[in-house]
KOLKOLMAR-249807 format. One record per residue (C-alpha): residue number from 1; residue in one letter; x, z, y. Coordinates in pm, 1 decimal, m for minus. Example, Ala and Ser with C-alpha at 12.3 -4.5 7.8 and 13.67 -1.06 7.14 Angstrom:
BEGIN
SITE | 1 | a | 1230.0 | 780.0 | m450.0
SITE | 2 | s | 1367.0 | 714.0 | m106.0
//
This chain:
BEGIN
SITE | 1 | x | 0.0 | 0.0 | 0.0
SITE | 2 | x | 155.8 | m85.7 | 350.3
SITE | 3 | x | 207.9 | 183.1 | 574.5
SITE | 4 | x | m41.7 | 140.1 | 799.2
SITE | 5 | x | m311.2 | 94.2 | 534.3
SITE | 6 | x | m177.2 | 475.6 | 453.0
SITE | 7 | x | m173.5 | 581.0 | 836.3
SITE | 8 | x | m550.5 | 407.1 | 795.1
SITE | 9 | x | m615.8 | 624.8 | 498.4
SITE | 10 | x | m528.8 | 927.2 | 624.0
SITE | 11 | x | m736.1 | 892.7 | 948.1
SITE | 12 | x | m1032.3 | 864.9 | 722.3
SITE | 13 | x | m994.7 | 1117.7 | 512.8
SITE | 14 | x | m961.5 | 1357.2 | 818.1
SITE | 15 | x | m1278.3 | 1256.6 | 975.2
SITE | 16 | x | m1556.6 | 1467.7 | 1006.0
SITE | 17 | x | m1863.1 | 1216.6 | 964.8
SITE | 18 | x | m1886.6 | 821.3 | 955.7
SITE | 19 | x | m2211.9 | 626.7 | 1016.2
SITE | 20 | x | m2313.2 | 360.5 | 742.5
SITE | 21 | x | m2483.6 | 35.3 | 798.3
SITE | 22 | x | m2794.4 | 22.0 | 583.5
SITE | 23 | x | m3033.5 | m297.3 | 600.5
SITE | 24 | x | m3389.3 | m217.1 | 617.4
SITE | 25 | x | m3463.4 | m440.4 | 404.9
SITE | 26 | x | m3243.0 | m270.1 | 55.0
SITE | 27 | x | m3242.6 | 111.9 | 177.6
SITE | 28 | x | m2875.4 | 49.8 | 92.1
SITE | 29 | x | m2567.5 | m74.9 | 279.8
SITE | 30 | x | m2561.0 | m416.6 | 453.4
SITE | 31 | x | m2280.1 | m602.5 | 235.7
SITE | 32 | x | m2144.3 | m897.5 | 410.9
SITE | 33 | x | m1942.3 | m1172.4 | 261.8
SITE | 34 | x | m1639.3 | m1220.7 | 471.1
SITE | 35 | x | m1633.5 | m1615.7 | 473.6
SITE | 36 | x | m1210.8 | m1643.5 | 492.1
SITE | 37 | x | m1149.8 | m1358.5 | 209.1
SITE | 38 | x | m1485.5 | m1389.6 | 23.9
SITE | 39 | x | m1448.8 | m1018.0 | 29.1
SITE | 40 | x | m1714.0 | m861.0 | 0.8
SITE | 41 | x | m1776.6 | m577.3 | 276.2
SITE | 42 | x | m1947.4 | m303.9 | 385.7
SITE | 43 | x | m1910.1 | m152.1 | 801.1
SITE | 44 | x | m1846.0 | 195.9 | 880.7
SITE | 45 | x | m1865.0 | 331.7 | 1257.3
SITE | 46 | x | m1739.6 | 627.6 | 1455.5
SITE | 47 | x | m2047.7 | 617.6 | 1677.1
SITE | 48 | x | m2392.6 | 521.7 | 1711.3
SITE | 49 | x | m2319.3 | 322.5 | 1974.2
SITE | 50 | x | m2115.9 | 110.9 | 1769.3
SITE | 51 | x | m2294.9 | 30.2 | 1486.0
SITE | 52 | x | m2553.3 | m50.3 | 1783.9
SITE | 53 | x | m2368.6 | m284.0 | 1936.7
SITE | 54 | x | m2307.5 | m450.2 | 1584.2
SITE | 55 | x | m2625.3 | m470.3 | 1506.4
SITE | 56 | x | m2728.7 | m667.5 | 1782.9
SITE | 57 | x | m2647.7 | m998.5 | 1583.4
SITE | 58 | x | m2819.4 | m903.4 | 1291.6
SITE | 59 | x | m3122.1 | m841.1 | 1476.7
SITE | 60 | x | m3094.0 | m1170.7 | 1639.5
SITE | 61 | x | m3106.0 | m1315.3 | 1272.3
SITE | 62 | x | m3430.9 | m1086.0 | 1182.9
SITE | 63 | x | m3227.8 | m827.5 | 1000.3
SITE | 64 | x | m3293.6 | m485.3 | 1115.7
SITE | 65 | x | m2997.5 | m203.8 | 1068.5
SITE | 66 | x | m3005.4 | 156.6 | 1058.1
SITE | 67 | x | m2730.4 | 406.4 | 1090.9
SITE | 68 | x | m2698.2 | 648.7 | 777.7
SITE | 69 | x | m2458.6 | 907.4 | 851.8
SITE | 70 | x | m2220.9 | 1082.2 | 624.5
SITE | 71 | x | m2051.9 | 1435.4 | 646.1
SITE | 72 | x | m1681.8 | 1433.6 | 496.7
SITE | 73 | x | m1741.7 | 1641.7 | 210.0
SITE | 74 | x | m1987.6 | 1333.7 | 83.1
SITE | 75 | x | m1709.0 | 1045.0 | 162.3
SITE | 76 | x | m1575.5 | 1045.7 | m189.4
SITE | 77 | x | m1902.6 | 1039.4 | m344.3
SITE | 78 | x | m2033.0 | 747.2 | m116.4
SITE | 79 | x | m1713.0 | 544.3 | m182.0
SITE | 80 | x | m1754.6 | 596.0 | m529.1
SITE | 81 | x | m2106.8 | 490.8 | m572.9
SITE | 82 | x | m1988.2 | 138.2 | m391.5
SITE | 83 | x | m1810.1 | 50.8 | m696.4
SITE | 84 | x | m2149.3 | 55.3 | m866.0
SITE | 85 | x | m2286.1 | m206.6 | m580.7
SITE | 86 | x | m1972.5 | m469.8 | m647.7
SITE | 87 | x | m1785.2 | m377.1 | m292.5
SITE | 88 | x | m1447.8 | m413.4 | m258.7
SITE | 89 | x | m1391.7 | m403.9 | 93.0
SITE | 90 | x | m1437.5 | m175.2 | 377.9
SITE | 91 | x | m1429.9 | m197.7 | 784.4
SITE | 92 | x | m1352.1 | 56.4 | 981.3
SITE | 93 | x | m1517.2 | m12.5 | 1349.6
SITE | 94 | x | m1405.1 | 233.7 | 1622.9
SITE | 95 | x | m1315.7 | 254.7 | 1981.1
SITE | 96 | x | m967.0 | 108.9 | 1905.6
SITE | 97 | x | m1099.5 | m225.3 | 1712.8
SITE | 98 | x | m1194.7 | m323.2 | 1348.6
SITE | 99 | x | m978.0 | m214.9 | 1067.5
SITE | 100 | x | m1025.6 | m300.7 | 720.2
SITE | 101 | x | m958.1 | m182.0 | 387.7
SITE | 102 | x | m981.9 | m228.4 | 7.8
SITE | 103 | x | m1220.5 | 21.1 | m153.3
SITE | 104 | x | m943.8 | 82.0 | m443.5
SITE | 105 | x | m703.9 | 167.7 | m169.1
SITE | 106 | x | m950.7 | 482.2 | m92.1
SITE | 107 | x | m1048.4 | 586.4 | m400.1
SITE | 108 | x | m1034.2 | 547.6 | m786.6
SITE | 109 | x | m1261.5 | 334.3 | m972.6
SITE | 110 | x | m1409.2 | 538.5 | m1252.1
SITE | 111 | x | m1325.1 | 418.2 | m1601.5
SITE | 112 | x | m1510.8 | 471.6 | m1849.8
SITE | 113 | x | m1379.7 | 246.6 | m2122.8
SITE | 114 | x | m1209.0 | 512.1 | m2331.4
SITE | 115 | x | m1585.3 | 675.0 | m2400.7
SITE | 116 | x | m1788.1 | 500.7 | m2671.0
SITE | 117 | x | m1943.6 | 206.0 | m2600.4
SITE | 118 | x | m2298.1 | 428.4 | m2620.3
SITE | 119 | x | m2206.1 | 645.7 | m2421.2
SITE | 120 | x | m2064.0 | 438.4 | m2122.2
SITE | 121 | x | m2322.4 | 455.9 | m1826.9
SITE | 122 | x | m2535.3 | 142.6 | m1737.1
SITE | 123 | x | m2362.3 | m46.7 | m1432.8
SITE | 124 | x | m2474.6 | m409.2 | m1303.2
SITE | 125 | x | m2228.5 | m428.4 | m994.5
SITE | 126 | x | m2285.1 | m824.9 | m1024.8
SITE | 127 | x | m2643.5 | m817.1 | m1047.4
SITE | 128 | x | m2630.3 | m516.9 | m758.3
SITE | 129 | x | m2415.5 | m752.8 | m554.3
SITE | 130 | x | m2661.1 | m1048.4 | m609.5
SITE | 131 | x | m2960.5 | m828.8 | m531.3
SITE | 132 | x | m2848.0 | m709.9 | m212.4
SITE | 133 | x | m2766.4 | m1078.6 | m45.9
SITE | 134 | x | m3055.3 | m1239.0 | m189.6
SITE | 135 | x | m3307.1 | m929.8 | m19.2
SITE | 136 | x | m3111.3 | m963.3 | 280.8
SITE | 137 | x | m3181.2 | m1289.8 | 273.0
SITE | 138 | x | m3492.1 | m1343.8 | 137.9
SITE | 139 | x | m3716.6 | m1032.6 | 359.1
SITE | 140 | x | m3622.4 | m1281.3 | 651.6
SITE | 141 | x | m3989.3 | m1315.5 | 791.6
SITE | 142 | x | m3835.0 | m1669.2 | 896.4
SITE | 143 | x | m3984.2 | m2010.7 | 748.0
SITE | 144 | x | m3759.2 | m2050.9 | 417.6
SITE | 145 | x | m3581.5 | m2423.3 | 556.6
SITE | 146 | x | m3435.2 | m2139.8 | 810.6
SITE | 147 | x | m3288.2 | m1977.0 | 496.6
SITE | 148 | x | m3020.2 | m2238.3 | 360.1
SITE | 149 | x | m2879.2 | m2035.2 | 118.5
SITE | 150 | x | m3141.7 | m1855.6 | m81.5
SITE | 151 | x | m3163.0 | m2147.7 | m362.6
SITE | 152 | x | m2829.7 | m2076.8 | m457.0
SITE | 153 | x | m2862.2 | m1678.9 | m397.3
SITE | 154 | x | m3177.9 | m1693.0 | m623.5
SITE | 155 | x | m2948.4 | m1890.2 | m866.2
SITE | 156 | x | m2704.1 | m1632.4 | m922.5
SITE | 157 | x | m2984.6 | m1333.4 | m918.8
SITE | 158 | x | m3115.5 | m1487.2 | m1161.8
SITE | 159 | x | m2820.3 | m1543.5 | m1390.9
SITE | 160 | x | m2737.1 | m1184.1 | m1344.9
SITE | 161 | x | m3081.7 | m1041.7 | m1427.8
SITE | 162 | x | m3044.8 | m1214.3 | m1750.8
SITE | 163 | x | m2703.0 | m1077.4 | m1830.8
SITE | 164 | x | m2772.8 | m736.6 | m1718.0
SITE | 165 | x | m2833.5 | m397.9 | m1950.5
SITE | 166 | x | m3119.4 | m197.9 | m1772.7
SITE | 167 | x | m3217.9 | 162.8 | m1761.9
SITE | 168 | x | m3604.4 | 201.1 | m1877.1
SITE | 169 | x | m3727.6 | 565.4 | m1787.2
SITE | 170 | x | m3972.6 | 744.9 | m2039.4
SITE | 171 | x | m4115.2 | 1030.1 | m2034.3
SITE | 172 | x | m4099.9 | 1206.5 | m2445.3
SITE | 173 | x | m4429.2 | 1325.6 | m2592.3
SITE | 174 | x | m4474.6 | 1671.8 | m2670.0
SITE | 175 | x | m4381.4 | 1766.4 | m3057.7
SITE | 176 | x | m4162.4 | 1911.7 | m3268.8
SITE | 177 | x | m3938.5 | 1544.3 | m3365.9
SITE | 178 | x | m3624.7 | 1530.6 | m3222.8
SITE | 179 | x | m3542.0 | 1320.0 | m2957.5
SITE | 180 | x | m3438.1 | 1037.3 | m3178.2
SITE | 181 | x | m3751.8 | 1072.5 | m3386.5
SITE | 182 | x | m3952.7 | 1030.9 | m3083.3
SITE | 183 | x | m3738.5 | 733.0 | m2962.3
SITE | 184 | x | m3781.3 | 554.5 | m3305.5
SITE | 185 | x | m4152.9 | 587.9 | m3326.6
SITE | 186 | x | m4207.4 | 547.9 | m2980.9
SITE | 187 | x | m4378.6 | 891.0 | m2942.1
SITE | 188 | x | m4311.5 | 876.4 | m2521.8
SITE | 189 | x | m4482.8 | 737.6 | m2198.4
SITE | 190 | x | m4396.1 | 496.1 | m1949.7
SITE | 191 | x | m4439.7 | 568.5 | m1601.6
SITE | 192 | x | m4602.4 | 292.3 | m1347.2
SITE | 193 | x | m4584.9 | 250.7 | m971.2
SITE | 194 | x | m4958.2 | 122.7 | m776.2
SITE | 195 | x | m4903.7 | m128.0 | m469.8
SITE | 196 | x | m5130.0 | m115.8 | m182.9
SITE | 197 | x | m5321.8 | m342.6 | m341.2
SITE | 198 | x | m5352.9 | m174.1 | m656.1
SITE | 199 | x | m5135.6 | m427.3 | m860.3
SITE | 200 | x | m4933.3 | m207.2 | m1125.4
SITE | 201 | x | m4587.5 | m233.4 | m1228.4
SITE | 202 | x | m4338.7 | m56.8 | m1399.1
SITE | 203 | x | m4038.3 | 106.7 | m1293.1
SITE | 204 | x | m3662.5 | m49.1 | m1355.1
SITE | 205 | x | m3298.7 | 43.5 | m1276.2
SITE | 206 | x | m2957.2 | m99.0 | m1258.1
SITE | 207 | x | m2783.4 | 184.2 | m1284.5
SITE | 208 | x | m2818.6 | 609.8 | m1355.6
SITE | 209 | x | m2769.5 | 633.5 | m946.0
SITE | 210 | x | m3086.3 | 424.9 | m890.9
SITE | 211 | x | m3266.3 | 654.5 | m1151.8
SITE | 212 | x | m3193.2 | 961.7 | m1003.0
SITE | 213 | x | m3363.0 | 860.2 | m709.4
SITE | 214 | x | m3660.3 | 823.1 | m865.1
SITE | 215 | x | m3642.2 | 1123.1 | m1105.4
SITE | 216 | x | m3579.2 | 1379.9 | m919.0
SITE | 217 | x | m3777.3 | 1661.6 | m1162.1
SITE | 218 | x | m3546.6 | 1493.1 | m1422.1
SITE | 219 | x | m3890.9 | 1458.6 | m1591.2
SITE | 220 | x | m3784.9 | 1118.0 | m1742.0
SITE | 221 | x | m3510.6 | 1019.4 | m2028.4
SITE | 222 | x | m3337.3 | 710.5 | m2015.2
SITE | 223 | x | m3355.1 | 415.0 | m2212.2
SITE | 224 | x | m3072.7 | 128.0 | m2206.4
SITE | 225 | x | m3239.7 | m204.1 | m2269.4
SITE | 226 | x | m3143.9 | m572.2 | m2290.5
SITE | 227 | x | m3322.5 | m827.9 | m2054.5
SITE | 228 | x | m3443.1 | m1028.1 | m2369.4
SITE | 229 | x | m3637.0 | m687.2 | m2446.6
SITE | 230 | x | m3838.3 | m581.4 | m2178.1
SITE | 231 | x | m4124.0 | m830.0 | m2225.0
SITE | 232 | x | m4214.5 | m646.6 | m2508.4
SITE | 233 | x | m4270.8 | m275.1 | m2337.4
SITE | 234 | x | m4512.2 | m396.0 | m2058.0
SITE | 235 | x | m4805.4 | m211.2 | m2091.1
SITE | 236 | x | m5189.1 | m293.5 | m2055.5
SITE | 237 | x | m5244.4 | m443.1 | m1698.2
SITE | 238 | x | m4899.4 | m412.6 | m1568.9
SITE | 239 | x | m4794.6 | m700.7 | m1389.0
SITE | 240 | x | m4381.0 | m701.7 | m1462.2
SITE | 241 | x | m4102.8 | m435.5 | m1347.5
SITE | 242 | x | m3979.4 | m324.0 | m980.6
SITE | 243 | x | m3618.1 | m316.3 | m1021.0
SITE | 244 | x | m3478.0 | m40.1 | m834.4
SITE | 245 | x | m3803.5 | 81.4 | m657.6
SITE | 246 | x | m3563.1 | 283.7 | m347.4
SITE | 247 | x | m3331.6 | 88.0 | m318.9
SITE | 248 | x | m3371.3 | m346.8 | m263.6
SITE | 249 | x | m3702.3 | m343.4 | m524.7
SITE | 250 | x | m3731.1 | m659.0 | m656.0
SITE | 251 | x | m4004.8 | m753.3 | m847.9
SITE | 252 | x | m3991.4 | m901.1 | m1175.6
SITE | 253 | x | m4323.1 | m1043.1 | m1295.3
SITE | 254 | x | m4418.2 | m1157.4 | m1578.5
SITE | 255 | x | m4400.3 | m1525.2 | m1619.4
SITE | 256 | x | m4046.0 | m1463.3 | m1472.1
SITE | 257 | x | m3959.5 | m1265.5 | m1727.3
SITE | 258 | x | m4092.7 | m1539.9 | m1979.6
SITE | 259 | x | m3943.0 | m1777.9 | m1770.8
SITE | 260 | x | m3566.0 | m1674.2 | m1767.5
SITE | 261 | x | m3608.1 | m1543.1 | m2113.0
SITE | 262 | x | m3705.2 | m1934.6 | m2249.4
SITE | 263 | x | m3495.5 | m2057.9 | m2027.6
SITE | 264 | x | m3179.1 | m1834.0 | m2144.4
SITE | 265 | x | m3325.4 | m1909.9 | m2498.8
SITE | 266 | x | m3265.0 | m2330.9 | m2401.9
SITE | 267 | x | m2954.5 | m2276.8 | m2299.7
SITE | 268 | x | m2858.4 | m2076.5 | m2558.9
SITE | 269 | x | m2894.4 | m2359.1 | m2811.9
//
């Protein structure tokens, strides 16, 4: 690391607070694609007035930002959970300019790969990553020929949703099986979520961070499942999953479940 990425380092670390950029349209961080490095960013500010400032372009595209501030003894934990969202860059705006910085230069990735495959947590960085540009794109309320680049970002989501592992929630019955009993003859429930309109759809998540935001009673167990399975645990009258219901909750109906799964199935051959 060069020396000034170290003086950079340090400053950070001794810093009492630093406001986030979070898109409105995620609840998560804005992540911006820097178009000379392809890096893949996310901006951090001193002040309010800075990330104000910054914002002012966004807004001009239709993309509202808020400020979500973090205390120091919550840095490593935020840094850490970018991993899970496919970052690998950070900028640093303050009064003296923009600075920026790789995320491994800050902190650790985890690794998990001496743990049994089993027991390895369920992360979709990619299909995170993919999530977040296509929302930011897509929640536009701009005419979609003002949108040039949400074919391709719908592409890649969609290649990623059918690679990904997802975490189903359930909720075990009451009785005196085991856990694994209960699992194998499907002795649990599955919660739903209503929309305004009533529609009903069932609850999805890339990763245990995502869960935890929607179990906070830890009322629900977690299932790992395959994309080519989840057709087969929609209930009666649900229209499809919300993936990641806090955070950039896309839906996936139905027919685009059946649609990605026969398609994956055609190209399969």
């Amino acid at each position: 690391m060069a020396a000034d990425k170290r003086f950079l380092v340090k400053s950070i670390q001794k810093k009492k607070s630093l406001i986030v950029a979070y898109c409105a349209y995620t609840n998560m961080p804005l992540v911006v694609c820097d178009p000379e490095t392809f890096s893949d960013q996310v901006f951090l500010f001193d002040t309010e007035s800075q990330l104000q400032e910054f914002a002012k372009t966004y807004t001009e595209k239709k993309i509202p930002l808020k400020g979500v501030k973090y205390e120091n003894k919550n840095f490593l934990a935020f840094f850490s959970i970018l991993f899970n969202i496919g970052v690998n860059e950070l900028v640093f705006v303050s009064a003296g300019g923009r600075e920026s910085l790789e995320l491994t230069d800050l902190v650790r990735r985890p690794d998990f790969s001496r743990l049994p495959k089993e027991k390895q947590p369920v992360s979709n960085p990619e299909l995170q990553l993919t999530g977040l540009y296509f929302m930011q794109e897509a929640a536009r309320p701009v005419p979609n020929e003002e949108k040039p680049q949400l074919a391709d970002l719908e592409e890649e989501l969609s290649a990623n949703l059918l690679k990904a592992r997802y975490i189903l929630p359930i909720e075990l019955l009451e009785g005196p099986e085991s856990d694994a009993e209960k699992l194998k003859n499907r002795k649990y429930r599955l919660p739903i979520l209503k929309t305004k309109n009533g529609d009903i759809f069932q609850p999805l998540f890339t990763d245990p961070m995502e869960l935890g935001k929607f179990n906070k009673g830890n009322k629900f167990k977690a299932l790992a499942m395959p994309f080519g399975n989840l057709s087969k645990l929609l209930i009666k009258d649900s229209k499809g999953f919300l993936l990641n219901p806090a955070g950039f909750h896309i839906a996936m109906p139905k027919p685009l479940l059946d649609g990605l799964q026969s398609r994956f199935e055609t190209e399969g051959q």
